[in-house]
Each structure stands twice: as structure tokens, then as C-alpha cells.
Backbone as CSV, one residue per row, in Angstrom:
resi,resn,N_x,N_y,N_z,CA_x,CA_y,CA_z,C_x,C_y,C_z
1,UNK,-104.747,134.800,-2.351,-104.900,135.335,-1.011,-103.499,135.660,-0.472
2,UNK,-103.304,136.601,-0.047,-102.324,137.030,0.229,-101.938,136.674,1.989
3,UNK,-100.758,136.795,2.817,-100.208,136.306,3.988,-101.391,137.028,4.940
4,UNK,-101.296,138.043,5.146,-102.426,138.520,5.710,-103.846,138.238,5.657
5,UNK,-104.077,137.593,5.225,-105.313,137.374,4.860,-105.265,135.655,4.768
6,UNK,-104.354,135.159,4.953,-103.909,133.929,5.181,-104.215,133.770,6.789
7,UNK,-103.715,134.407,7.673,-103.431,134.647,8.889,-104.910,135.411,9.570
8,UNK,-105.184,135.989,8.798,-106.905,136.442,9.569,-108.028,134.868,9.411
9,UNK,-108.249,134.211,8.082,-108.947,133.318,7.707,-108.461,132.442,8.709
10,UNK,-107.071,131.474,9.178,-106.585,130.665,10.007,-106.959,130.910,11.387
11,UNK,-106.546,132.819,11.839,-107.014,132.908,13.167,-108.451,132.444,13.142
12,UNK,-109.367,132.667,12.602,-110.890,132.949,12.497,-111.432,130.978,12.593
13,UNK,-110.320,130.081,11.955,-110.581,129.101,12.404,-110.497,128.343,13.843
14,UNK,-109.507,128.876,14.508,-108.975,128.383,15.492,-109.883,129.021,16.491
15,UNK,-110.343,130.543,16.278,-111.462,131.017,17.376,-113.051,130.072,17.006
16,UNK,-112.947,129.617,16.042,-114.337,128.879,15.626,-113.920,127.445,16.654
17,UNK,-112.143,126.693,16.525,-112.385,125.667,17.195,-112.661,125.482,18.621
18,UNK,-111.899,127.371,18.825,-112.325,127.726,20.343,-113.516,127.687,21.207
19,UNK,-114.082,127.918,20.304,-116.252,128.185,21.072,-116.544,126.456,20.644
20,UNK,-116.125,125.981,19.835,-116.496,124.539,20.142,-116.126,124.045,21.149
21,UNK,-114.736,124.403,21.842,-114.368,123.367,22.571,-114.975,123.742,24.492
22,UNK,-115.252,125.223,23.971,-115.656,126.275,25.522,-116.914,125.349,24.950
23,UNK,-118.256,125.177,24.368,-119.278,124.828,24.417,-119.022,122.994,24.999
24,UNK,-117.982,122.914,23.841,-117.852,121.340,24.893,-117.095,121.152,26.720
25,UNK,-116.932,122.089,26.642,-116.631,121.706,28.529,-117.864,122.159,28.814
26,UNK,-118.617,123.358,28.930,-119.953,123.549,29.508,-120.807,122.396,29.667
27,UNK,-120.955,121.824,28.212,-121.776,120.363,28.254,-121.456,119.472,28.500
28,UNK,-119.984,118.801,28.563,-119.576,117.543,29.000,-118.536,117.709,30.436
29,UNK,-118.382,118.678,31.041,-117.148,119.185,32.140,-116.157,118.602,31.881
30,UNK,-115.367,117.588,30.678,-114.181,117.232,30.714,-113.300,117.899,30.443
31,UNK,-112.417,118.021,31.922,-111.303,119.278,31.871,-110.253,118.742,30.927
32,UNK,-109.997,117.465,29.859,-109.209,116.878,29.005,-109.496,117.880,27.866
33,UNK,-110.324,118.535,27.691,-110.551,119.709,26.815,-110.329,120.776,27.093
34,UNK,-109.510,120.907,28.200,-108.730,122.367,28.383,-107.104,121.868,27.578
35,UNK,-106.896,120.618,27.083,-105.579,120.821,26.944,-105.769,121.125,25.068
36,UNK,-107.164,121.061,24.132,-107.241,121.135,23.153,-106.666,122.815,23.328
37,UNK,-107.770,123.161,24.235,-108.123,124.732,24.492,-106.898,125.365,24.500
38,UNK,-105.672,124.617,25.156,-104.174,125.087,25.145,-103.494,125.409,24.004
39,UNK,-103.685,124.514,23.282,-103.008,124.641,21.590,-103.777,125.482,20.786
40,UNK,-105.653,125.430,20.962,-105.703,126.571,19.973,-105.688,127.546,20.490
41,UNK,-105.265,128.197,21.828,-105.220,129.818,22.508,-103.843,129.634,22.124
42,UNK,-102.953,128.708,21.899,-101.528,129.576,21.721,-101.311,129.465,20.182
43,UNK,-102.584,129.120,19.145,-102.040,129.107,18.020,-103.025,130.752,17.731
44,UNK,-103.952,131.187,18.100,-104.741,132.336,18.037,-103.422,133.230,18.589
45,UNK,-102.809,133.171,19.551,-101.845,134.388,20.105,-100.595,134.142,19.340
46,UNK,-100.215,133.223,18.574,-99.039,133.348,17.870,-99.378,134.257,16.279
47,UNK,-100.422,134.290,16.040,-101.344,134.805,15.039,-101.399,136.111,15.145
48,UNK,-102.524,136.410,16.297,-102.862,137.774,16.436,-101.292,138.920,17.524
49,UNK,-100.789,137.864,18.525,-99.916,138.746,19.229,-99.323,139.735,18.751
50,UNK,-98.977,141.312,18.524,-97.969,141.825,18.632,-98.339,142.388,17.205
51,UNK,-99.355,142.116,16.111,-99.425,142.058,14.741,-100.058,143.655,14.705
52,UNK,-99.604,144.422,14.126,-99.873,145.415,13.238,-101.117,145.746,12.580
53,UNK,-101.115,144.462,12.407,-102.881,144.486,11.426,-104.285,145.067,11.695
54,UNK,-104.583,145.970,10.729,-106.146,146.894,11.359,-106.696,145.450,11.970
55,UNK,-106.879,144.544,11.513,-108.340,144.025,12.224,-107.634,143.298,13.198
56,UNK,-106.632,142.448,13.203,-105.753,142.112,14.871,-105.736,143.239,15.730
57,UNK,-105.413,144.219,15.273,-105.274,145.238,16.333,-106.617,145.680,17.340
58,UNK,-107.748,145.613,16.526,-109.046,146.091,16.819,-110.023,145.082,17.840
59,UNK,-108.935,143.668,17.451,-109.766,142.569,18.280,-108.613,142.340,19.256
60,UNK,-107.549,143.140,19.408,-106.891,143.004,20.889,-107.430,142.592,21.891
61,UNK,-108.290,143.416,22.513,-108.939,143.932,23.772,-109.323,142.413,24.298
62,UNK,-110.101,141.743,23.225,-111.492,141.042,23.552,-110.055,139.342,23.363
63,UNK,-109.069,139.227,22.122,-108.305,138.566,22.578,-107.274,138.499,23.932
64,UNK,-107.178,139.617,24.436,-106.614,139.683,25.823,-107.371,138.895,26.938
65,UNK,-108.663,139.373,27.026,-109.980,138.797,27.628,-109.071,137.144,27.341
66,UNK,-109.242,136.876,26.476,-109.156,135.156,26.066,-107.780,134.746,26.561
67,UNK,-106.932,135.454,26.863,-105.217,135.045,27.206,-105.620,134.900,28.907
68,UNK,-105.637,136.153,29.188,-106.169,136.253,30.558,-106.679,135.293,31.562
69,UNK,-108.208,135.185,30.732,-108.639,134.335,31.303,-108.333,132.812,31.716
70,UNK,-107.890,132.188,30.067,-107.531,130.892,30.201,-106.645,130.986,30.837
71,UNK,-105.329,131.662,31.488,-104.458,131.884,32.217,-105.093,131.465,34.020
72,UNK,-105.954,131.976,34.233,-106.906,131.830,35.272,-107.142,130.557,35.554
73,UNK,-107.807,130.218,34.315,-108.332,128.826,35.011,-107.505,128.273,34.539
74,UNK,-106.242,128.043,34.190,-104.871,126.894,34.411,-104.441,127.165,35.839
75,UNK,-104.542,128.645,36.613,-103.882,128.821,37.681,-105.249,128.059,38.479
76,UNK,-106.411,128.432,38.653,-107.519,127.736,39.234,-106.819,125.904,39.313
77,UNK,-106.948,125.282,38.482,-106.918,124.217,38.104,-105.523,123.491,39.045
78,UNK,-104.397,124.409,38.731,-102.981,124.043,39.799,-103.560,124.255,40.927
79,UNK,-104.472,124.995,41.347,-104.674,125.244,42.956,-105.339,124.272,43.582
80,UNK,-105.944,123.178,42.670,-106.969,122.276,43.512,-105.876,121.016,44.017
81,UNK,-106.683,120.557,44.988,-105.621,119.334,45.529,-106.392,118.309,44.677
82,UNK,-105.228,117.402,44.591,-104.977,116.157,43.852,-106.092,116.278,42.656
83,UNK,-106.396,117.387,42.088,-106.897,117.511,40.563,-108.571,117.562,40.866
84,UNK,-109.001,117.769,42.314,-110.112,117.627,42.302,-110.545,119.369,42.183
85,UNK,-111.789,119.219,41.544,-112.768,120.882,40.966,-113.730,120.923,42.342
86,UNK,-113.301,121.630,43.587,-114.543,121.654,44.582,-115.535,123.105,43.578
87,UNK,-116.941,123.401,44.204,-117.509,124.387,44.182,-116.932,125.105,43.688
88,UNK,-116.198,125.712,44.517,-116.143,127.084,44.707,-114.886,127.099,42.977
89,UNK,-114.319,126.476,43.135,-112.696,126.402,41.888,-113.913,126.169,40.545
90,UNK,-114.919,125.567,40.787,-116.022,125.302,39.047,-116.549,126.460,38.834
91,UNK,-117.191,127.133,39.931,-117.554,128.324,39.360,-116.958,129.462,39.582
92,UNK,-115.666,129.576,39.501,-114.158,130.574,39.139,-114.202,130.236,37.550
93,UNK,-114.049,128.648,37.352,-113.686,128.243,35.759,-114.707,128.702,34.934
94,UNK,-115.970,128.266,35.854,-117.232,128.686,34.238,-117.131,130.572,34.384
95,UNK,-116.556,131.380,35.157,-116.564,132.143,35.098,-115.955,133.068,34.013
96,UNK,-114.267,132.139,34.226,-113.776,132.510,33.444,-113.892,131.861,31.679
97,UNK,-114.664,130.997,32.040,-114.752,130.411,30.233,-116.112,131.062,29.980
98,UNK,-117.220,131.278,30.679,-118.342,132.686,30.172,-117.493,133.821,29.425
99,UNK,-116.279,134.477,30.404,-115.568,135.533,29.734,-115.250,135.192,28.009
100,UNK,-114.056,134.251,28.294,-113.926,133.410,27.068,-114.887,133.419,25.716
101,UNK,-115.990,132.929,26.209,-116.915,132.968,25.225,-118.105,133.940,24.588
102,UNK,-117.923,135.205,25.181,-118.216,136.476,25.323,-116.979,136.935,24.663
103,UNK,-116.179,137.177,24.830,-115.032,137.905,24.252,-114.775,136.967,22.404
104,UNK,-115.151,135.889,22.881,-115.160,135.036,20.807,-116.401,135.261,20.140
105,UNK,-117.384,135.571,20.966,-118.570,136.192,20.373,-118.795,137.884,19.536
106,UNK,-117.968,138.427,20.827,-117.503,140.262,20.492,-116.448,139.667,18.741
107,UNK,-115.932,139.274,18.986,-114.606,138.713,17.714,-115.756,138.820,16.482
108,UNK,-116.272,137.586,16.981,-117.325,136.836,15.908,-117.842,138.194,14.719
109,UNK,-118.460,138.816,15.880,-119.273,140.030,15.276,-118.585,141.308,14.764
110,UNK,-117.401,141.332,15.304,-116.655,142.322,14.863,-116.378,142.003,13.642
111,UNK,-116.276,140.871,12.878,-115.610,140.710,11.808,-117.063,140.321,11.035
112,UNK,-118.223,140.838,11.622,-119.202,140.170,10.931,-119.470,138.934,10.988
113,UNK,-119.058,138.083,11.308,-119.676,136.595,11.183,-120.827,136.073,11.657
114,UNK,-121.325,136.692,12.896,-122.675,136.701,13.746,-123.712,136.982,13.406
């Protein structure tokens, strides 16, 4: 297997650990799983960022979606006082982790896996 293809198979894991970990905040709300969510969105963008590659290139769009967003709800998350999630800041987050998981689904299928 060659580097490229090293680097598509690895991304493709880390978006697999991604929808686990978006399915585990939906079901358990522990925001201690946004900090997994941290390491594998910056190991997916150290991967796909900036890369040349037909199929990185093609799943830009829908990885932007995923930078974006989680960007959001870290800024959501600084905005609450003393770490508390009122209303209105939970459903900003599930908003933006619906995106999230819509945009790893578009991935999913783009590469066939779905």
C-alpha cells in the first residue's frame, strides 16, 4: 500500500471514530467527549488539509462542514457561564453535531462505504 493510500485508509478511520463519538454525545450528553472529538478532527485535518488528492479534494466541502462546525460548538461551549449547557447553547450544539454527522455520512458514501 502505498502513502496515499496509507493516508485515505487512516483518514477513513478516524471519520469512523468520529460518528462514534458524535453518536456517543447524542446518547450519553457527556461533553468529556468533545475532547476525544478534538484529537480525531485535528488528526482528519492534518490528513485531508491542503492535500492534492482526487478523493481529499472531492470530500473538502463536507470536511469543511466538520472543521466549521466543531469550531462552533467549542465557541458555544466558551460562551456558557461556569460550563453550564442552558437550552438554548444544547440545541446550537446538537445543531451543529447533526451537521457533523451529515457531512461523515456524505464522506461515508462518497467513498462508498454506506
Amino acid at each position: 500500500m502505498d502513502e496515499k493510500d496509507e493516508k485515505l485508509v487512516a483518514f477513513i478511520q478516524h471519520l469512523s471514530a468520529l460518528n462514534g463519538e458524535v453518536v456517543a454525545l447524542f446518547e450519553t450528553g457527556n461533553v468529556e467527549k468533545f475532547t476525544d472529538m478534538n484529537r480525531t478532527i485535528k488528526e482528519l485535518y492534518s490528513l485531508q488539509h491542503g492535500s492534492e488528492d482526487d478523493a481529499f479534494v472531492t470530500i473538502d466541502p463536507d470536511c469543511e462542514v466538520i472543521y466549521r462546525n466543531f469550531d462552533m460548538i467549542i465557541a458555544v461551549l466558551r460562551s456558557t457561564e461556569d460550563g453550564v449547557i442552558d437550552a438554548g447553547a444544547q440545541k446550537a450544539i446538537n445543531k451543529f453535531l447533526h451537521n457533523i454527522h451529515e457531512a461523515v455520512v456524505n464522506i461515508v458514501s462518497l467513498f462508498g462505504l454506506a
